[in-house]
C-alpha positions as CSV (number, residue, x, y, z in Angstrom):
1,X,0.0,0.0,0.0
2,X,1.6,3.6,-1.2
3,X,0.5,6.9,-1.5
4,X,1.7,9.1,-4.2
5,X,2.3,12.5,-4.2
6,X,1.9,15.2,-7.2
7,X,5.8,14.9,-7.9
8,X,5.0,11.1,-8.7
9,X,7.3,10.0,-5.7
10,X,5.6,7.0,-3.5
11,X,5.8,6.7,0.3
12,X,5.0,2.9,1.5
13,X,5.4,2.1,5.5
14,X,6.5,-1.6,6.2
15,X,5.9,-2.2,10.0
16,X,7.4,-5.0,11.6
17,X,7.4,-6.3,15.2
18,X,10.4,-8.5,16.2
19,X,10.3,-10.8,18.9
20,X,12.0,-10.6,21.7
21,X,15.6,-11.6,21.4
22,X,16.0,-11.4,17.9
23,X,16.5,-7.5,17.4
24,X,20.0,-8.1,16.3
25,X,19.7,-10.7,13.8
26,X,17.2,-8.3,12.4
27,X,18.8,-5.4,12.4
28,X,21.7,-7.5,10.3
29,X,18.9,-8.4,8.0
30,X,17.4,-4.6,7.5
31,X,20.8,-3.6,6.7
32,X,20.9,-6.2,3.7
33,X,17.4,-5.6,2.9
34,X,18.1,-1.9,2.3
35,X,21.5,-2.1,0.7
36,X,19.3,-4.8,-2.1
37,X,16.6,-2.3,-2.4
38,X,19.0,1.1,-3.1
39,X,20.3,-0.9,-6.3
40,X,16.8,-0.9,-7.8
41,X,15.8,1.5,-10.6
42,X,13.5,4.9,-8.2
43,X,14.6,4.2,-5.1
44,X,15.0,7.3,-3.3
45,X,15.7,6.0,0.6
46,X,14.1,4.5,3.3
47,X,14.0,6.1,7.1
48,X,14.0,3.3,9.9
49,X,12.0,4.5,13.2
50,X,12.6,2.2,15.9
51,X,10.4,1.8,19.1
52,X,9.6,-0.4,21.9
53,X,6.3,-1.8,21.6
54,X,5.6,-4.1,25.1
55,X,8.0,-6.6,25.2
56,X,8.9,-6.1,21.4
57,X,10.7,-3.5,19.2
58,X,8.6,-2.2,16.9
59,X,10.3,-1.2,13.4
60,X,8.8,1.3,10.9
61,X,10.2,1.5,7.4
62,X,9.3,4.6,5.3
63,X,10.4,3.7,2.1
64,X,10.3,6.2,-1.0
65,X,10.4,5.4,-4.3
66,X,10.0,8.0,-7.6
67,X,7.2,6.2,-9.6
68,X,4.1,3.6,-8.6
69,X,5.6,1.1,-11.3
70,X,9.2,1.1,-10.1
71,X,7.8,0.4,-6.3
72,X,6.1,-2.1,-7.3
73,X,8.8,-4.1,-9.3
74,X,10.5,-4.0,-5.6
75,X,7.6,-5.3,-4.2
76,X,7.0,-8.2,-6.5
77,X,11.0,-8.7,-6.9
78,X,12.5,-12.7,-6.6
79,X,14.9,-10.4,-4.1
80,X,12.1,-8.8,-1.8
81,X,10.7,-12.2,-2.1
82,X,13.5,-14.0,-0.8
83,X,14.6,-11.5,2.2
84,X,10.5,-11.7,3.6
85,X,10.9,-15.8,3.7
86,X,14.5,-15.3,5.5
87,X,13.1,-12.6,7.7
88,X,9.5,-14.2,8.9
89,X,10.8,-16.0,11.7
90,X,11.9,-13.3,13.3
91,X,8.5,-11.3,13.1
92,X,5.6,-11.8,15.8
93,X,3.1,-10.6,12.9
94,X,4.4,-10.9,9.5
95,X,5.0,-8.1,6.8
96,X,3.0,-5.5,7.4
97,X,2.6,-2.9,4.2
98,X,0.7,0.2,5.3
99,X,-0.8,3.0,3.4
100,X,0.5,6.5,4.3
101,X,-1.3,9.9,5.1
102,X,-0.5,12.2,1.9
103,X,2.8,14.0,3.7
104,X,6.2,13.0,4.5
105,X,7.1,11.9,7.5
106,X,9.4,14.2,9.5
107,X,8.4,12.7,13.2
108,X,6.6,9.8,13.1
109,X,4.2,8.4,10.7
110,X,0.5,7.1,11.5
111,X,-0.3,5.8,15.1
112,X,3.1,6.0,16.7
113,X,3.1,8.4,19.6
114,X,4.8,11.6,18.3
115,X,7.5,13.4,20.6
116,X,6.3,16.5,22.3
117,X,5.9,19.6,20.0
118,X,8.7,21.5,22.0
119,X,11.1,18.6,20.9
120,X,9.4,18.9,17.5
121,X,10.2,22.8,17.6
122,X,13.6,22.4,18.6
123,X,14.6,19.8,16.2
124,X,12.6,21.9,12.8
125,X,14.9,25.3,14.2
126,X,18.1,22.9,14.1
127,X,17.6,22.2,10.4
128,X,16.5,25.8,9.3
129,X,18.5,27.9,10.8
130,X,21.7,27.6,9.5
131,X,19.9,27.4,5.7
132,X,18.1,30.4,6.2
133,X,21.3,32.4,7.0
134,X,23.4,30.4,4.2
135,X,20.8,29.5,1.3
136,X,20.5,33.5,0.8
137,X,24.3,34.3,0.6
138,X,23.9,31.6,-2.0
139,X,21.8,33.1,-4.4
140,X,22.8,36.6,-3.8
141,X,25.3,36.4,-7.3
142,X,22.3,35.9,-9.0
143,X,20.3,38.3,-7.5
144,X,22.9,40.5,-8.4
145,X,23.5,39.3,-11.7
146,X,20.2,39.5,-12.6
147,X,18.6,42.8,-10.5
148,X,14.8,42.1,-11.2
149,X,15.3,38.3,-9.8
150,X,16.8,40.9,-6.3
151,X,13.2,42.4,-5.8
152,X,11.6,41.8,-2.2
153,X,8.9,39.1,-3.3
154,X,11.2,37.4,-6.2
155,X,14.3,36.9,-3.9
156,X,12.0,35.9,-1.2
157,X,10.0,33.4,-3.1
158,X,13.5,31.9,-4.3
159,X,14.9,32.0,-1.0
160,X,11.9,30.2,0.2
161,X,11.9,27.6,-1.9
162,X,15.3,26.6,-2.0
163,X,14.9,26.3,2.2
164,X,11.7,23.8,1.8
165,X,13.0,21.9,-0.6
166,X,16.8,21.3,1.4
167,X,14.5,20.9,4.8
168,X,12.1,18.4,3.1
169,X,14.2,16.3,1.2
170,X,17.9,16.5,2.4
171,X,18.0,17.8,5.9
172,X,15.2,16.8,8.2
173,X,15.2,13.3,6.9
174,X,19.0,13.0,8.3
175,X,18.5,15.3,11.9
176,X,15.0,13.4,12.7
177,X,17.3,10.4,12.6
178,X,20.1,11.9,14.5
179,X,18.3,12.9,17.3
180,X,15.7,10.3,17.0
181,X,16.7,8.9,20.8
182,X,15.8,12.0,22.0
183,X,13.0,12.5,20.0
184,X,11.6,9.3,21.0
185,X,12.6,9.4,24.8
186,X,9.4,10.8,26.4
């Protein structure tokens, strides 16, 4: 189950839940799974949120890929295939595929608990701050280069963009999972 977004990019959440004593033979085994998966033809990355769910670690794969048809040659791969029969004795519940709100997933995605807003707050200001005083010193050769590209709203709306688009796709994906044991410690 995927969503897909206007760009054409598709979001899919695998959920697994390990049992007890196995968490290391399955992290071995994500680490395979995702190295297999980066060498097929869309793949953009996969985020791995880890939790504690009772007596069981909980693991939440948010997998991207850039097209519906190019997930879904992962999905029905002889590879994927393979790495699901090694993997289901480590599960308590099986492969669970999951479709995804339309959004990315900064925080958490679907039921898990999200961290506290504060944490949220502090964690967003990490990754903009130091874009919003670099990406404009960046553009500013072209702004002078090209003076009617310098005006308030057309420097602002570049400048604007180019800090969503770093935030989204390049930065918060990376500090969400540095400070994801903080994040998650509640």
């Amino acid at each position: 189950m995927s969503t897909e977004t206007s760009e054409g990019i598709v979001t899919l959440l695998i959920r697994h839940r390990v049992r007890e004593g196995r968490e290391r033979e399955y992290e071995g085994w994500l680490r395979r799974t995702v190295d297999v998966a980066k060498g097929y033809p869309g793949h953009l990355g996969v985020d791995v949120l880890r939790e504690q769910d009772g007596d069981r670690r909980r693991f939440t794969c948010v997998l991207r890929f850039a097209s519906t048809g190019q997930l879904q040659a992962w999905l029905e791969s002889a590879d994927r295939r393979r790495l699901i029969e090694e993997v289901a004795p480590l599960l308590t519940d099986g492969d669970r595929l999951e479709l995804s709100p339309g959004r990315e997933f900064w925080f958490t995605p679907g039921d898990v608990n999200p961290p506290p807003r504060w944490k949220q707050a502090c964690v967003s200001f990490l990754a903009i701050l130091p874009l919003s005083l670099l990406v404009p010193l960046l553009w500013q050769p072209l702004f002078e280069a090209l003076p009617w590209l310098g005006g308030y709203l057309p420097s602002n709306v570049l400048i604007t963009l180019g800090i969503v688009l770093l935030v989204v796709y390049l930065f918060m994906p990376a500090v969400t999972r540095w400070f994801s044991a903080w994040l998650n410690a509640h």
